[in-house]
Structure formats: structure tokens, C-alpha cells
Steps between C-alpha positions, in 0.01 A plus 500: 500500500650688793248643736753824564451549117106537546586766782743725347205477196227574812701789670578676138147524403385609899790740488519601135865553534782270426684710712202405825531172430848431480532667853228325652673152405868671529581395171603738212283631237645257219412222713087624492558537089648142488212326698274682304655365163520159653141519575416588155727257322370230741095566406633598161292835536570852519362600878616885472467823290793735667514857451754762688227579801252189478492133477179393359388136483427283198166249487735254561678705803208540644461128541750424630519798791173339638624181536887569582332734749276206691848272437708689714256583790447146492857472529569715741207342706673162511807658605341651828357233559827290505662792632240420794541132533824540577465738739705803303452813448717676205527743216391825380236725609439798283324796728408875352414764724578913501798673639392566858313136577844342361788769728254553795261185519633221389852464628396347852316236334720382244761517712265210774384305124886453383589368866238286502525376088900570404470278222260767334551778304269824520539705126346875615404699194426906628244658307166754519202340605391476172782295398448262778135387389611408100842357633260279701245424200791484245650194656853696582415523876362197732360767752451841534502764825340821473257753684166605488447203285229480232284225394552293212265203419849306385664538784524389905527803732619376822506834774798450728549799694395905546795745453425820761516800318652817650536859458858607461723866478835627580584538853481847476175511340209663715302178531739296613447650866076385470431129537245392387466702163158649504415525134352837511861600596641320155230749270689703248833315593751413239523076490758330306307224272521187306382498164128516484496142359687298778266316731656677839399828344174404409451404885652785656288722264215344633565503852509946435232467317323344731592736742423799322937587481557687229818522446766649291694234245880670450655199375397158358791219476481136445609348768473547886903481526503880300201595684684449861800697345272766393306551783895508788561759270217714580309455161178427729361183630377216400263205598749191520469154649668480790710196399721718249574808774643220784876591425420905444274491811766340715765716334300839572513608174141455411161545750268226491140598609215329637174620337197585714183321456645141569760282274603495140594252290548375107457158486736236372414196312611200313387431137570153290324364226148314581538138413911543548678187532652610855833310588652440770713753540277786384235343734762550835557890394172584471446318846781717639418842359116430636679423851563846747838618507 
């Protein structure tokens, strides 16, 4: 019995796609179908009921997920740990995080993690925050990055670092002559928004809130790279971290605004599954992306 059998089996019933798990193992779908068969010819059991949008386990699946499942951490626990007697470090490290962590946060570090570890490969899988968490509980991502992170009792949140958050306009807009931004100043003004269910909108919506600026919503996009293109085009402004604007800032074709009462930030944090097997190499890039830039 090969142990890569029990985790194609593993990753299809995490992922419930044939199509997930053939990717995560970068093997093609026929190759999932034909470990599955050998499993089932091997035990002499049927371990699936397939439809066109599910994959539902038999009694006898069932079984056999809970122990293939404790096989192949147990696997993957002796290789670290040979991995680490030998004094390598190697593989595949698969990291989820949103648009603007991965183009505006995490370049510097991976670039300092793949200097320091060539012989590893970093998979990075773009998604809402949403996304990030079940990637994370689903098996199909060894760590996640996102902001304003939320608690989960199965998971590890690990805070690495606060992202200052900054008011930002065209050029030509009125307030990009006042710094800092009073808020009173930003009442009745149009702002350029992320969807109301993204984390960074949640924040900056508190942050007015909290200081009694009502504002005017004229657009809501879902991503901060549309809401910087919105906003040099005189569609309002927006709340951004300052992280995404460094390029626009430095090219003049966006103002980026201190806010008055003090600093800003959304914070950024690491998530991984509690009890995780952690392996070498996942353990060095969460040691780097904890370190300052």
C-alpha cells in the first residue's frame, strides 16, 4: 500500500474535487480515480458514492479517511524529522492570502525566505479572505495570511505586523492640500469602498464610525487594486493601507494622507491549523514573515 495513494484519497475528500486534488499532488485527475479504485479493490470495499457536484463517503470510506488521515501526518512527521537530522530544508509550502498582502506585502519576504531556502518551493493561492480560512481548514493550504483576522477555536493566529492605513484622492482633489485629514472635513464626502464583507472595509467603517464620519459610499469594488484606480480618477477617496499606494504615491498619481488623531492600521496575521504537523520548511517562512522587513 502506497502512502501517496492514502493522500490523493485524503486531499479528494478535504477538497471534494478530483480536480483540487490532482493539483495539489500535480498529478492528473485519472490518476485521483485510479488510487481511489486501487484503494477499493485493495480493502475489497466500495469507499465512495460520486455524484456530478459531491463526493460522499461510504461506512467503509469513512474508515478508512480517519486512519489514512493519521497515516500520512504520521508520515509526513517522520519526514521532517529526517528532513531535520540531516540538516535540510526542502519542498513545498502551500501559502493563501488576498490580492494586496500577496502584490504589496509579501514580495520582500519571499524574496529574503527563497535566498535563504532555494531548495524550497512557495505555491501562493490568491483568494478573498474568506477563501483563505477554509483553504486553511480544508487541508489545500499549509498557512494562511490575511487581515483583521478572526478567531477560530481550530486554528493558530500568529499577529505579525500592523499595516498603516491612509486616506487617499487624486492630486487635484481638495484634500490633498490638508494633512492630517480632520474627519469632520471627510462628512458628506464621496469614498470609494470595498465590499461591505471584506475585513479592510469592516475596519475602515469602523474607524468613521467611530469618529462620527459619515460619509457618502459612490462605489463598492472588490479589491483595493480597482479602488486605487477609482479613486486617481476622481471617483472619490478611499481609506487604503498604505502598503498598496507606495508606487502611486511615489508616482504622484495618487495622495496618500495621514489621518489626525494618531496612527492607523489593519492588522496582519498568520493562521495554520492547531495541532499542525509544522515542517521544516513551513516552520522557516513563518519565522521570516514574523521577522521586520
Amino acid at each position: 500500500m502506497h502512502v501517496e495513494r492514502l493522500k490523493l484519497y485524503c486531499d479528494l475528500i478535504e477538497t471534494q474535487s478530483f480536480t483540487k486534488a490532482a493539483q495539489l499532488n500535480e498529478v492528473s485527475q485519472s490518476a485521483v480515480s485510479q488510487a481511489v479504485s486501487a484503494l477499493e479493490q485493495f480493502f475489497g470495499a466500495r469507499m465512495l458514492e460520486r455524484s456530478k457536484n459531491h463526493v460522499r463517503l461510504t461506512p467503509a470510506g469513512e474508515v478508512l479517511f480517519d486512519y489514512s488521515k493519521r497515516l500520512v501526518q504520521s508520515f509526513e512527521k517522520l519526514h521532517n524529522q529526517l528532513q531535520e537530522a540531516g540538516g535540510t530544508v526542502a519542498g513545498k509550502v502551500r501559502l493563501a492570502t488576498t490580492c494586496s498582502i500577496g502584490l504589496h506585502i509579501l514580495p520582500p519576504f519571499l524574496k529574503k525566505f527563497r535566498k535563504l531556502h532555494p531548495a524550497v518551493s512557495v505555491q501562493l493561492e490568491y483568494s478573498h479572505a474568506g477563501q483563505v480560512y477554509s483553504a486553511v481548514l480544508r487541508g489545500t493550504a499549509d498557512v494562511g495570511m490575511v487581515a483583521y483576522p478572526s478567531r477560530d477555536a481550530r486554528l493558530e493566529i500568529v499577529p505579525v505586523r500592523k499595516d498603516p492605513l491612509v486616506l487617499i484622492c487624486s492630486p487635484h482633489h481638495p484634500l490633498a492640500r490638508t494633512e492630517p485629514v480632520r474627519f469632520k472635513t471627510l462628512k458628506g464626502q464621496a469614498f470609494v469602498q470595498l465590499q461591505r464583507d471584506l475585513p479592510t472595509r469592516k475596519g475602515v467603517d469602523k474607524i468613521l464610525e467611530d469618529h462620527g464620519a459619515s460619509v457618502v459610499t459612490a462605489l463598492e469594488l472588490d479589491n483595493l487594486e480597482l479602488v486605487k484606480r477609482a479613486v486617481a480618477i476622481g471617483a472619490g477617496v478611499a481609506i487604503v493601507p498604505l502598503t498598496t499606494v507606495k508606487r502611486e504615491r511615489a508616482n504622484r498619481t495618487l495622495a496618500a494622507l495621514r489621518l489626525e488623531g494618531g496612527d492607523y492600521f489593519r492588522p496582519l496575521a498568520l493562521l495554520y491549523l492547531k495541532g499542525q504537523v509544522l515542517g521544516p520548511a513551513l516552520e522557516r517562512l513563518i519565522s521570516v514573515l514574523k521577522q521586520p522587513v
